[in-house]
PyMOL Python script that loads the backbone (N, CA, C, O; Angstrom):
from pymol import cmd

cmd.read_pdbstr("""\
ATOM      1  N   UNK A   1       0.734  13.486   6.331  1.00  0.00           N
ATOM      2  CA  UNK A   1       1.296  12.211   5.915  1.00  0.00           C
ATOM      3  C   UNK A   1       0.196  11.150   5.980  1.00  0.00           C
ATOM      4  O   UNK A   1      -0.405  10.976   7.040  1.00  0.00           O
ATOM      5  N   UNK A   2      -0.113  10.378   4.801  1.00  0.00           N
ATOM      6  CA  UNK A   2      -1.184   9.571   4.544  1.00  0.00           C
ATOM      7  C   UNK A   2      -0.010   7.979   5.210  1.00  0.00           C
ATOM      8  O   UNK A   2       1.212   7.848   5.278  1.00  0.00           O
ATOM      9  N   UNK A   3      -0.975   7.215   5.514  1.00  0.00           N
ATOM     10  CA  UNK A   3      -0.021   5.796   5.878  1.00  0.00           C
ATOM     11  C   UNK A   3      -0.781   4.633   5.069  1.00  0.00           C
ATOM     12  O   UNK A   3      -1.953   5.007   5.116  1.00  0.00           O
ATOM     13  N   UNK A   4      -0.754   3.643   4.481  1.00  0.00           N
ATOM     14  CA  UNK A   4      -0.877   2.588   4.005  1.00  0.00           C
ATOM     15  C   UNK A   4      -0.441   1.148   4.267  1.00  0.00           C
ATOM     16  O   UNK A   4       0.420   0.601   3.578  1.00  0.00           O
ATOM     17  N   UNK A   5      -1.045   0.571   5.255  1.00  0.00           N
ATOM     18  CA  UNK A   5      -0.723  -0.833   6.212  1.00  0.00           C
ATOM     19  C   UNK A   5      -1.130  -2.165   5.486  1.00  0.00           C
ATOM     20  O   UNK A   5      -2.303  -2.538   5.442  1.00  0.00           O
ATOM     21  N   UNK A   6      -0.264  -2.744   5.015  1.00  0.00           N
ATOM     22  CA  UNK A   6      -0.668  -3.774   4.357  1.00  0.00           C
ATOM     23  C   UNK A   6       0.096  -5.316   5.619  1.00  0.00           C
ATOM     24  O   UNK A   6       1.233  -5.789   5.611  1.00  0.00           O
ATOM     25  N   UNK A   7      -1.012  -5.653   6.454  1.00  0.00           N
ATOM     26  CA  UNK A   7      -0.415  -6.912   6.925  1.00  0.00           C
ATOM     27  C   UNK A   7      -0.444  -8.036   6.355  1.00  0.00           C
ATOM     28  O   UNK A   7      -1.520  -8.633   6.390  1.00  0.00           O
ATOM     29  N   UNK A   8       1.136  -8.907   5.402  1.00  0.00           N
ATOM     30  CA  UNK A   8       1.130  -9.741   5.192  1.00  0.00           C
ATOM     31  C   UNK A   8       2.860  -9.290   4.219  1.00  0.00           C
ATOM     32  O   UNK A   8       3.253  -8.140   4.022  1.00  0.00           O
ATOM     33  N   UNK A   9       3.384 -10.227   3.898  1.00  0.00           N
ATOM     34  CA  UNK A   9       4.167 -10.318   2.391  1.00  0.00           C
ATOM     35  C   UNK A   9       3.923  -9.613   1.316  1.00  0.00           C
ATOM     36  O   UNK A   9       2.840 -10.038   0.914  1.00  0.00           O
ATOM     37  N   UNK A  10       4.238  -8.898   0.705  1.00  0.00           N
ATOM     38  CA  UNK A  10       4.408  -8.810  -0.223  1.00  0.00           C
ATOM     39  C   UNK A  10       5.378  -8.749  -1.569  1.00  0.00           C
ATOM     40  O   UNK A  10       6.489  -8.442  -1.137  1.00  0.00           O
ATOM     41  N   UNK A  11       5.441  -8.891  -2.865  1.00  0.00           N
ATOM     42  CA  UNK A  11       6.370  -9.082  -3.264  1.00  0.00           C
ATOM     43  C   UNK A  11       6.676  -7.359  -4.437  1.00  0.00           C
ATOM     44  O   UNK A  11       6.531  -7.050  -5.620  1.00  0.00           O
ATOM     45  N   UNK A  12       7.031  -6.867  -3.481  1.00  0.00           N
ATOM     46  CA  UNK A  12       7.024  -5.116  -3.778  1.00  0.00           C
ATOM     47  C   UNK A  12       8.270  -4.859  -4.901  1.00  0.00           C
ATOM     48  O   UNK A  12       8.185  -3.825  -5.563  1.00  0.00           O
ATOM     49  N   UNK A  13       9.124  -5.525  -5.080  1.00  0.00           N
ATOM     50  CA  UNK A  13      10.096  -5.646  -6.232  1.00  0.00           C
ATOM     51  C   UNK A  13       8.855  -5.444  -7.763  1.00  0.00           C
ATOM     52  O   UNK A  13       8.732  -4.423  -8.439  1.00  0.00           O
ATOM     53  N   UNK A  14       8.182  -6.615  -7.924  1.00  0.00           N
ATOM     54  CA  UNK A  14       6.697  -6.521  -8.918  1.00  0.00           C
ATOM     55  C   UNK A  14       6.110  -5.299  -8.856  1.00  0.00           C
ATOM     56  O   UNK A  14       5.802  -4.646  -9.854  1.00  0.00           O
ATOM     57  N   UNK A  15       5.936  -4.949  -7.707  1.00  0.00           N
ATOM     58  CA  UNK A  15       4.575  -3.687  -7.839  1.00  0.00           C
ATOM     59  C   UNK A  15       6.023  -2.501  -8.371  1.00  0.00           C
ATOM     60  O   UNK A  15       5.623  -1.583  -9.086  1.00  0.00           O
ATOM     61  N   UNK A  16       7.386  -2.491  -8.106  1.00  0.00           N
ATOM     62  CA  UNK A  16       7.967  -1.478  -8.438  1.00  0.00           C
ATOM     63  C   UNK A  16       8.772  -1.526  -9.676  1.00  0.00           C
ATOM     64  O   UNK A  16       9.574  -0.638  -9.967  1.00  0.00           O
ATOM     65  N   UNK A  17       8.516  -2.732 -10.514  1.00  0.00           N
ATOM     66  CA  UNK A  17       8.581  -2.732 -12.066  1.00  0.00           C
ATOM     67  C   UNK A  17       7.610  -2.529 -12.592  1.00  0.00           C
ATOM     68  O   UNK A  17       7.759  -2.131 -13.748  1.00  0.00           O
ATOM     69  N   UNK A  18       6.249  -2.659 -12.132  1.00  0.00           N
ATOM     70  CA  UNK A  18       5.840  -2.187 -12.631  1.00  0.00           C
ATOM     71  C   UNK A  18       4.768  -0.330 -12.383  1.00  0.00           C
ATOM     72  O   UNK A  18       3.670   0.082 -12.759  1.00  0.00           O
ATOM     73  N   UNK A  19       5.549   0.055 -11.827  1.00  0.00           N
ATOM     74  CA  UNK A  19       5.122   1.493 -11.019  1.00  0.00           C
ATOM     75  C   UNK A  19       6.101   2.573 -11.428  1.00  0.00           C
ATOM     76  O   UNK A  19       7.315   2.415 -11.303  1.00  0.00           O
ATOM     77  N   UNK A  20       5.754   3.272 -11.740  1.00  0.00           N
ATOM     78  CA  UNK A  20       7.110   4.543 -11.401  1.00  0.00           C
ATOM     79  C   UNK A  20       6.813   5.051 -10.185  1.00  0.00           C
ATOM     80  O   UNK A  20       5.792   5.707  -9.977  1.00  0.00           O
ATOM     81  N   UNK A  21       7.491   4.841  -9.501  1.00  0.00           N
ATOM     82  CA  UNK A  21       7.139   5.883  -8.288  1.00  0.00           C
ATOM     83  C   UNK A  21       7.864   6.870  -7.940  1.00  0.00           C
ATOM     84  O   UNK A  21       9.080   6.695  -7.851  1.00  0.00           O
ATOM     85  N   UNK A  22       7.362   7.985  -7.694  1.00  0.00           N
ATOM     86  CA  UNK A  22       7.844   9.114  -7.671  1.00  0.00           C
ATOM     87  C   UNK A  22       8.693   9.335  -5.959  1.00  0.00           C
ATOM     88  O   UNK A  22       7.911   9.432  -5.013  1.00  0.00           O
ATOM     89  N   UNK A  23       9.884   9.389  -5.708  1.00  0.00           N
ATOM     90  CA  UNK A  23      10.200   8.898  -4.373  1.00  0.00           C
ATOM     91  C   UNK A  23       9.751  10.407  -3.772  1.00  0.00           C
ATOM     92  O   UNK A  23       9.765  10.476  -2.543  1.00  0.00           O
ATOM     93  N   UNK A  24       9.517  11.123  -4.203  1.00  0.00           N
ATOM     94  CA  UNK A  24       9.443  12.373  -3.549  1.00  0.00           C
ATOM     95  C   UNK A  24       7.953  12.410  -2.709  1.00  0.00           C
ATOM     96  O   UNK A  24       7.803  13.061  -1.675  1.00  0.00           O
ATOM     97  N   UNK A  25       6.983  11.669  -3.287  1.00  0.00           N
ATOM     98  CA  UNK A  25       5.753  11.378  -2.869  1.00  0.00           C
ATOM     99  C   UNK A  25       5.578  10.727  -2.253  1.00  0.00           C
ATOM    100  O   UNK A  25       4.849  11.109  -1.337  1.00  0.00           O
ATOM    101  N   UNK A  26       5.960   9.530  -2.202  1.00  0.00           N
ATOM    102  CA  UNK A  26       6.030   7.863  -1.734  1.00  0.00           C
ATOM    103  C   UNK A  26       6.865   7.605  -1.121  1.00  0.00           C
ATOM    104  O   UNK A  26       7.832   8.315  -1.396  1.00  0.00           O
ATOM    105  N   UNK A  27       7.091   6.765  -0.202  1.00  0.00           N
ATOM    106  CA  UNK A  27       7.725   6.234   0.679  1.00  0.00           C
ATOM    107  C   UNK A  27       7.670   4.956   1.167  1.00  0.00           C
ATOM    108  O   UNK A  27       6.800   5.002   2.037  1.00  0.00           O
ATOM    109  N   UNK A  28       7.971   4.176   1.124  1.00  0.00           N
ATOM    110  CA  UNK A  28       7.613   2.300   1.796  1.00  0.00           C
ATOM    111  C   UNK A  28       8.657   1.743   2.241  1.00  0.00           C
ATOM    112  O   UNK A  28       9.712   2.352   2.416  1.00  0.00           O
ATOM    113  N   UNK A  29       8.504   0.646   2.453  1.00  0.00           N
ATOM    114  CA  UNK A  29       9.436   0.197   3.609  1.00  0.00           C
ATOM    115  C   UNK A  29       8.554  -1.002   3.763  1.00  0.00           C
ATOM    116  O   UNK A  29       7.345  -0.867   3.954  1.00  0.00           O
ATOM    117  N   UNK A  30       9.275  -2.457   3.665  1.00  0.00           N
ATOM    118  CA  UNK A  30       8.998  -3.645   4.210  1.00  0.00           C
ATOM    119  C   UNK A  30       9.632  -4.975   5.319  1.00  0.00           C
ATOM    120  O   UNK A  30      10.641  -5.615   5.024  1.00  0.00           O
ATOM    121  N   UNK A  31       9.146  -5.122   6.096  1.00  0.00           N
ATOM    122  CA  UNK A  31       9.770  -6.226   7.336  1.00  0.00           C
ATOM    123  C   UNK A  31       9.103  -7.019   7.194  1.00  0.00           C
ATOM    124  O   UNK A  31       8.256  -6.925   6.305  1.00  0.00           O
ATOM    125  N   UNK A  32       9.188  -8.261   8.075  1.00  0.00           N
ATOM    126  CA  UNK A  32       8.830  -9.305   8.231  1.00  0.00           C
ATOM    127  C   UNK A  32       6.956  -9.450   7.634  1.00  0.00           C
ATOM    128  O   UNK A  32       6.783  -9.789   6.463  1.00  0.00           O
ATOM    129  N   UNK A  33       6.229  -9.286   8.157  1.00  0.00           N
ATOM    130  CA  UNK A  33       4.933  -9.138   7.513  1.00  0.00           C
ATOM    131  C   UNK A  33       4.178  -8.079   7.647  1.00  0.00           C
ATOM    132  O   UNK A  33       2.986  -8.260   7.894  1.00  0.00           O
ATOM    133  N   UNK A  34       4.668  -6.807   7.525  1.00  0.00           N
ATOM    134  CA  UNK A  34       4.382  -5.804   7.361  1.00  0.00           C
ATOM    135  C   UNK A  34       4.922  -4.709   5.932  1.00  0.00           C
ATOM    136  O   UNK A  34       6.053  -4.229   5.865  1.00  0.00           O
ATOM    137  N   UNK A  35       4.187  -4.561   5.235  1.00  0.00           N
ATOM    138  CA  UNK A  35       4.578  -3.584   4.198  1.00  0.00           C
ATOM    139  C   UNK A  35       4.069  -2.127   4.818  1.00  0.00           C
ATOM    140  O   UNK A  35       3.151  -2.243   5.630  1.00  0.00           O
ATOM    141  N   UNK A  36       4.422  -1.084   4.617  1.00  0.00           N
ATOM    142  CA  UNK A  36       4.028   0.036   4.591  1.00  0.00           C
ATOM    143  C   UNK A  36       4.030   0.930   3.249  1.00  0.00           C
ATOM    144  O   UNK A  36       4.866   0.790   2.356  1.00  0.00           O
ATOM    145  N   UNK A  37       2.822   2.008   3.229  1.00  0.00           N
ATOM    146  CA  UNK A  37       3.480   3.002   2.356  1.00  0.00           C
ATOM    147  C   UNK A  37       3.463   4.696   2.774  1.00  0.00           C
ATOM    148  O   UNK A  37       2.855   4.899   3.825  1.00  0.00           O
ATOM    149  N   UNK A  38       3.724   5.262   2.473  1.00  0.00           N
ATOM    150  CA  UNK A  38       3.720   6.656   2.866  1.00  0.00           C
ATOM    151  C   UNK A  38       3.446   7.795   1.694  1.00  0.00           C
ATOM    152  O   UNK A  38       4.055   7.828   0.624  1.00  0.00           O
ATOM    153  N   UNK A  39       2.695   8.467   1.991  1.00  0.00           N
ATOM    154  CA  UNK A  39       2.782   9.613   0.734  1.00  0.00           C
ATOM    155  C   UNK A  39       1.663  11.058   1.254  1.00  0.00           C
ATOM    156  O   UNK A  39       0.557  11.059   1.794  1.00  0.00           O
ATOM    157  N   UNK A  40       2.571  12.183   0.790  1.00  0.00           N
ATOM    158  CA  UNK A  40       2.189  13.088   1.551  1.00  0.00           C
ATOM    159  C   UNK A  40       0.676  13.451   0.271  1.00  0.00           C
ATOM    160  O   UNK A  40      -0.014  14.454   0.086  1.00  0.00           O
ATOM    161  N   UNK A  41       0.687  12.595  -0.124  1.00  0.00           N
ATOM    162  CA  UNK A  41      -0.651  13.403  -1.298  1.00  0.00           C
ATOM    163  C   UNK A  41      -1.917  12.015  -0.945  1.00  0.00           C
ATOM    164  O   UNK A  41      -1.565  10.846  -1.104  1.00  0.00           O
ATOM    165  N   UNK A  42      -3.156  12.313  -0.535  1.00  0.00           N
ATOM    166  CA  UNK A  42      -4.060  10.955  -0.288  1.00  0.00           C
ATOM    167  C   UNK A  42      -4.006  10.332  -1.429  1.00  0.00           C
ATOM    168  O   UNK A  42      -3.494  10.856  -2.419  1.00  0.00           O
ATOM    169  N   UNK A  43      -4.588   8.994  -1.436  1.00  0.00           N
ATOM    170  CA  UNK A  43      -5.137   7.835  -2.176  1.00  0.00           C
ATOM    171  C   UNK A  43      -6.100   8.899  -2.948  1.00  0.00           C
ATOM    172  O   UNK A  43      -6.642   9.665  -2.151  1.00  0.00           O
ATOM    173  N   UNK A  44      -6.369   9.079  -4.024  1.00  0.00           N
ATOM    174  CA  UNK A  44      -7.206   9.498  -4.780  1.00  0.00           C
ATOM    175  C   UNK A  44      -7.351  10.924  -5.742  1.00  0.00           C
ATOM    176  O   UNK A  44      -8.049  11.328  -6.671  1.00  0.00           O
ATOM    177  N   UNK A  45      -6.132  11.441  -4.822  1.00  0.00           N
ATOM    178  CA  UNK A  45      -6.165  13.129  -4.779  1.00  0.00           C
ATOM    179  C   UNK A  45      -4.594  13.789  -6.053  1.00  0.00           C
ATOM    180  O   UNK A  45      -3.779  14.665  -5.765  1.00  0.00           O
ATOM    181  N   UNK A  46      -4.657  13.028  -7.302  1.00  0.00           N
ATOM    182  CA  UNK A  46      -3.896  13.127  -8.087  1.00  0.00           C
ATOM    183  C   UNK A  46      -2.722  12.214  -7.812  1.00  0.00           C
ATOM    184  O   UNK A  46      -2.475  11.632  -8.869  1.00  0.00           O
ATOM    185  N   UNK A  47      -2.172  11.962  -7.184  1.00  0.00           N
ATOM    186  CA  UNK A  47      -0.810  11.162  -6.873  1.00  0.00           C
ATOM    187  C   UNK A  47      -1.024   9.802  -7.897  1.00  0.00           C
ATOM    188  O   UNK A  47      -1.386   8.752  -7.367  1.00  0.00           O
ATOM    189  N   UNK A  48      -0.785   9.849  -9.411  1.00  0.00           N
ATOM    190  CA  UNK A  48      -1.211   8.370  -9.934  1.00  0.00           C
ATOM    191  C   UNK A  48      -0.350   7.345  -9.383  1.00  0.00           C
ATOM    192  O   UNK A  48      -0.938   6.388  -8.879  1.00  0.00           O
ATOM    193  N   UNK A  49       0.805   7.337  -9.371  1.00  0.00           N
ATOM    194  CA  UNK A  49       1.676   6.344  -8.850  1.00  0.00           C
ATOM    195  C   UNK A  49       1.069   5.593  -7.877  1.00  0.00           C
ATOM    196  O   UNK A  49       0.903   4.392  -8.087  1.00  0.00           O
ATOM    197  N   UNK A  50       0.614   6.227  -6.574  1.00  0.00           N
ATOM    198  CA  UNK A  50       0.400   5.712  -5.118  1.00  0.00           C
ATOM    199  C   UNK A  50      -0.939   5.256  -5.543  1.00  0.00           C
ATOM    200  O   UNK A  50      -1.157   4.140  -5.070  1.00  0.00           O
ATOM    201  N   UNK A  51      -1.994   5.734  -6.313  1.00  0.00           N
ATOM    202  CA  UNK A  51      -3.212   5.080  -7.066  1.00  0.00           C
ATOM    203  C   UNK A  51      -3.406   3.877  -7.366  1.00  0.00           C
ATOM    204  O   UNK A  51      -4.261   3.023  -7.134  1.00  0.00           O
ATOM    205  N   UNK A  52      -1.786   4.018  -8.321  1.00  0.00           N
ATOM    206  CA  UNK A  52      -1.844   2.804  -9.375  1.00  0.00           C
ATOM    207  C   UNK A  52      -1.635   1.606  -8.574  1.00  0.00           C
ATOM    208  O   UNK A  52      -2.262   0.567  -8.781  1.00  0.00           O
ATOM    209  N   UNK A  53      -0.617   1.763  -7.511  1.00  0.00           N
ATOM    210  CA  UNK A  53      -0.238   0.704  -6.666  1.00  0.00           C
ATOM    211  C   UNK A  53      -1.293   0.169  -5.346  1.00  0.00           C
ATOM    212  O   UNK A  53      -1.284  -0.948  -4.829  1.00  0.00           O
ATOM    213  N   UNK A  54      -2.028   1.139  -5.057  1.00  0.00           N
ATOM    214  CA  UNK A  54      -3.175   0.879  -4.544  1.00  0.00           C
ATOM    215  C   UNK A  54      -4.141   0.013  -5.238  1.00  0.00           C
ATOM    216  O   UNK A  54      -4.427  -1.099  -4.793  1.00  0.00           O
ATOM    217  N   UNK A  55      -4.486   0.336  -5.966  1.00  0.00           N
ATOM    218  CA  UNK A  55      -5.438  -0.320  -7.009  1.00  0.00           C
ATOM    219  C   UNK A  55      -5.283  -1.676  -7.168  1.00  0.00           C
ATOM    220  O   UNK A  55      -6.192  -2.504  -7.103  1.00  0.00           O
ATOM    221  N   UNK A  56      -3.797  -1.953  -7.434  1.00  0.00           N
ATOM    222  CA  UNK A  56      -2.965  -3.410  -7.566  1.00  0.00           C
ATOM    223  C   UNK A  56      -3.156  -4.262  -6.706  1.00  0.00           C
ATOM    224  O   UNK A  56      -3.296  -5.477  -6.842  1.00  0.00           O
ATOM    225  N   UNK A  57      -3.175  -3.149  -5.089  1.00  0.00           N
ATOM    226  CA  UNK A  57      -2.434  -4.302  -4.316  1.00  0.00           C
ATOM    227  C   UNK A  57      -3.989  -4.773  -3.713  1.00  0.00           C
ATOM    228  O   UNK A  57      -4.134  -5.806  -3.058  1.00  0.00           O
ATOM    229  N   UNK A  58      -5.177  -3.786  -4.068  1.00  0.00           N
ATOM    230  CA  UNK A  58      -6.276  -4.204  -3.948  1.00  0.00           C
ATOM    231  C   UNK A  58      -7.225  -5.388  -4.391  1.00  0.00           C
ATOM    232  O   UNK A  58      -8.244  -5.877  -3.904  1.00  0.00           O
ATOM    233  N   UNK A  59      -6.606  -5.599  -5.311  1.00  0.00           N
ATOM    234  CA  UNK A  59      -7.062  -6.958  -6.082  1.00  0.00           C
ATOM    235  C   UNK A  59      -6.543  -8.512  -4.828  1.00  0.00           C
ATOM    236  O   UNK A  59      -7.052  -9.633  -4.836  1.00  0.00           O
ATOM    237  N   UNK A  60      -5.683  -8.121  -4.116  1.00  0.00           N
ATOM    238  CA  UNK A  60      -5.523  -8.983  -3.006  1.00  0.00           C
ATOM    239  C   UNK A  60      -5.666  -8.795  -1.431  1.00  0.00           C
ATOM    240  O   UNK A  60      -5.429  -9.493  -0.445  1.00  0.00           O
ATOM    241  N   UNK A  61      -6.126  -7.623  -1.647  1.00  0.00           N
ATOM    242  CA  UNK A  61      -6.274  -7.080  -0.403  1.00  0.00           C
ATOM    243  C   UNK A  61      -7.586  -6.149   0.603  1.00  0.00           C
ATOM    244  O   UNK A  61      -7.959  -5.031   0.248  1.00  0.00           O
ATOM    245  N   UNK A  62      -7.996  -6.662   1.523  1.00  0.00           N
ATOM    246  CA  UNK A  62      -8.956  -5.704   1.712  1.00  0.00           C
ATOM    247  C   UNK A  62      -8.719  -3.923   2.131  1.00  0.00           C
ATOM    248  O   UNK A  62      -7.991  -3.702   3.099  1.00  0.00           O
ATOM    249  N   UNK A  63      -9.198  -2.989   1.560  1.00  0.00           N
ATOM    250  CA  UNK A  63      -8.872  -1.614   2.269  1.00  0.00           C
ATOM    251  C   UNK A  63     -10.080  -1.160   2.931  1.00  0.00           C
ATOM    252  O   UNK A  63     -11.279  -1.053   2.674  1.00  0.00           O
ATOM    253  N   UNK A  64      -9.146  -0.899   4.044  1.00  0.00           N
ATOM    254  CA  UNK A  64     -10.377  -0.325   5.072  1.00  0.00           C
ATOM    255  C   UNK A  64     -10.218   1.293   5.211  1.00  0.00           C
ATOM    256  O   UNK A  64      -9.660   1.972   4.348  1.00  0.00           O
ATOM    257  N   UNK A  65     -10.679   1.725   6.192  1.00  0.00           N
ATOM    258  CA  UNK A  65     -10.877   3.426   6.732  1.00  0.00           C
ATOM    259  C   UNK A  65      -9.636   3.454   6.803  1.00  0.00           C
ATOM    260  O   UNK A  65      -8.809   2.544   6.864  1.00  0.00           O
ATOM    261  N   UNK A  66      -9.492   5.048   6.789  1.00  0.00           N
ATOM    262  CA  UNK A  66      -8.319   5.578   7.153  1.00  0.00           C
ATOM    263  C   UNK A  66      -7.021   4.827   6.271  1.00  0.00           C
ATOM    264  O   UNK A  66      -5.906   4.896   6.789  1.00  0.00           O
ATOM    265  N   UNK A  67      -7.171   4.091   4.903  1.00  0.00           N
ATOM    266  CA  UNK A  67      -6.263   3.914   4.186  1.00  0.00           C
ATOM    267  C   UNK A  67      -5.253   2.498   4.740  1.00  0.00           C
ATOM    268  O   UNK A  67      -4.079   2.244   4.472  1.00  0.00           O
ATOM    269  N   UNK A  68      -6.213   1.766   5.575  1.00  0.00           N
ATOM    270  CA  UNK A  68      -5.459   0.570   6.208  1.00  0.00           C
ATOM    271  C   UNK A  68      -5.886  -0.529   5.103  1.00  0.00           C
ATOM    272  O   UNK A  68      -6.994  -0.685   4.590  1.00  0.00           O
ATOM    273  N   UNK A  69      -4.621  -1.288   4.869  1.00  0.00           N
ATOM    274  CA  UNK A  69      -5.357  -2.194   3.664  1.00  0.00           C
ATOM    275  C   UNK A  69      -4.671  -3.489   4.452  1.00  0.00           C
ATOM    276  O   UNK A  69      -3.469  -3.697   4.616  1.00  0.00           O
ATOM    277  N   UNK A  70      -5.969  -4.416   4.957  1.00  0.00           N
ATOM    278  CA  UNK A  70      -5.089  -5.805   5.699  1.00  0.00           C
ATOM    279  C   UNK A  70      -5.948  -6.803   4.425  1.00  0.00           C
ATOM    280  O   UNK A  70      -6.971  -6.662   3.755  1.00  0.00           O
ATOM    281  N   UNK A  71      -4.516  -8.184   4.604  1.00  0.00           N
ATOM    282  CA  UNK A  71      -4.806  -8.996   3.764  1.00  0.00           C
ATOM    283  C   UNK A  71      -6.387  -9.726   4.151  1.00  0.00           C
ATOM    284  O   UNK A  71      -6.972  -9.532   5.217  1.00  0.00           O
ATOM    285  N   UNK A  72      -6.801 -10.425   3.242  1.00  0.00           N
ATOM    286  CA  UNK A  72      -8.057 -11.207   3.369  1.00  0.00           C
ATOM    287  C   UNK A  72      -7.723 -12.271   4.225  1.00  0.00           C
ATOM    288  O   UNK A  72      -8.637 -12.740   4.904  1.00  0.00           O
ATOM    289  N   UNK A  73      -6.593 -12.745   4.328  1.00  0.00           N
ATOM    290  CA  UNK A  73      -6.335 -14.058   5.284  1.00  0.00           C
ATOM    291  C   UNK A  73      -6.203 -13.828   6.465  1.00  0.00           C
ATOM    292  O   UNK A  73      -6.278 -14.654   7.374  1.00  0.00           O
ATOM    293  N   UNK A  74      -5.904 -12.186   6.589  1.00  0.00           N
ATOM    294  CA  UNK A  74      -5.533 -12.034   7.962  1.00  0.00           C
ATOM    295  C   UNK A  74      -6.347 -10.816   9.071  1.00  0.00           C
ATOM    296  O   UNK A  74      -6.161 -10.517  10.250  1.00  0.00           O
ATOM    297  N   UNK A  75      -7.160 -10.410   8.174  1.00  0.00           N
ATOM    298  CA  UNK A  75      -7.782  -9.056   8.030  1.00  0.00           C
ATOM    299  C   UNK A  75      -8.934  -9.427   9.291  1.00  0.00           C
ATOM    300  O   UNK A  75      -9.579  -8.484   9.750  1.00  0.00           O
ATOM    301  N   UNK A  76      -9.187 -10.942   9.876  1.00  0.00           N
ATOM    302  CA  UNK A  76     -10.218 -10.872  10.903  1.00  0.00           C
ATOM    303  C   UNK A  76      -9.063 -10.913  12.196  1.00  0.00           C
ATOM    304  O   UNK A  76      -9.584 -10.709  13.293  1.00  0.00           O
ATOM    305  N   UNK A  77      -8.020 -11.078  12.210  1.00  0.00           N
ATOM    306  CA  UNK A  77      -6.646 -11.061  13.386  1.00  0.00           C
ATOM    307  C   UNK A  77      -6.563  -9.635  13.675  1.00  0.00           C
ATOM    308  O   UNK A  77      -6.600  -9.549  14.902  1.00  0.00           O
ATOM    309  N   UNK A  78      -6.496  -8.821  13.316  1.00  0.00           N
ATOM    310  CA  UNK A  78      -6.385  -7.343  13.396  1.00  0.00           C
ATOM    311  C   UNK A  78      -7.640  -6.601  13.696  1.00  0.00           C
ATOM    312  O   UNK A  78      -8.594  -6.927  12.990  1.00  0.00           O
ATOM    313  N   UNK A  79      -7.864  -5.628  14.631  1.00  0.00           N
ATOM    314  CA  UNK A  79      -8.537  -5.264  15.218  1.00  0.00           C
ATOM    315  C   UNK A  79      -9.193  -2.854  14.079  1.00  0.00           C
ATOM    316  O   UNK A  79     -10.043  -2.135  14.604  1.00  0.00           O
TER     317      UNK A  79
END
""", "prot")
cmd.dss("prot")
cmd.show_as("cartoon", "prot")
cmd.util.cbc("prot")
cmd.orient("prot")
């Protein structure tokens, strides 16, 4: 299971009009300022969906190791 940590808001309704996501792959879940994603296939390794939305949410976001992607505003708070 790959994990995908995005600390901050997001507005994931957008990223899922415009995504198909395959629920069988993917998995997410959002609270207060935490988004998550889940998918048993890595970032890179055929899964386009989890790609495509990666890619997206990268344009606002920094990604680090291990598939942690914290926002730019908040990304020096997190260790």
């Amino acid at each position: 299971m790959f994990e995908y940590w995005i600390f901050d808001s997001v507005d994931y309704e957008k990223i899922e009009d415009n995504t198909t996501l395959n629920k069988e792959f993917i998995w997410y879940f959002q609270s207060k300022n935490v988004f998550v994603i889940q998918s048993f296939v890595p970032f890179g390794d055929g899964n386009l969906a989890l790609d495509e939305m990666l890619v997206k949410l990268a344009d606002h976001y920094e990604i680090h190791d291990k598939g942690i992607i914290k926002s730019h505003w908040q990304a020096s708070s997190f260790q």
